[in-house]
Steps between C-alpha positions, in 0.01 A plus 500: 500500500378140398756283304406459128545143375730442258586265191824434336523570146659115471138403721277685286684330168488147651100543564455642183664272312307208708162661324382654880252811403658815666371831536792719342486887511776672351488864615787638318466792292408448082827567387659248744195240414580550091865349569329170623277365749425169622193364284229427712551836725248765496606856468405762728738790557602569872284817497186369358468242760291714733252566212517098374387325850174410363737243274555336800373232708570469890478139469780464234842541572696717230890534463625832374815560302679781395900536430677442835187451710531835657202682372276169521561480850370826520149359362552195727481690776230712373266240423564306804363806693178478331525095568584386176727155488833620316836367428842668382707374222835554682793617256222580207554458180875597525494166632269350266650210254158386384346558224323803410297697211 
């Protein structure tokens, strides 16, 4: 098994705060999403990923979120398989003390 990359939640706040344009996915489930999710993050539930990879672009790296980072390893190492460039937020938004929506 490849390693996934990884970003910190403090990382990903830092660059977003410093105006850098990330690729967010958030692949938490809609309940989970209504209680807040960071603004410029796309949502695409865990199990519609497989269906969604038109959305994305091999050339574009994407981070994926989700509450402790468990499941969106899962799609990390999913996409990577099919050659994707992916990151994990580790800690998720349990971790999270940016703002959100």
């Amino acid at each position: 098994m490849r390693d996934i990359p990884t970003i910190t939640t403090e990382e990903l706040k830092r660059k977003l705060e410093a105006g850098e344009k990330l690729l967010l996915v958030d692949v938490r489930e809609d309940e989970e999403v209504a209680s807040g999710k960071i603004p410029t993050a796309i949502h695409i539930k865990m199990g519609d990923i497989p269906a969604n990879l038109d959305y994305f672009d091999k050339n574009k790296e994407y981070i994926f979120i989700c509450r402790s980072s468990y499941r969106s390893e899962r799609v990390c190492e999913y996409l990577q398989e099919q050659g994707y460039k992916v990151r994990n937020m580790v800690g998720g938004m349990l971790e999270w003390s940016g703002d959100v929506e």
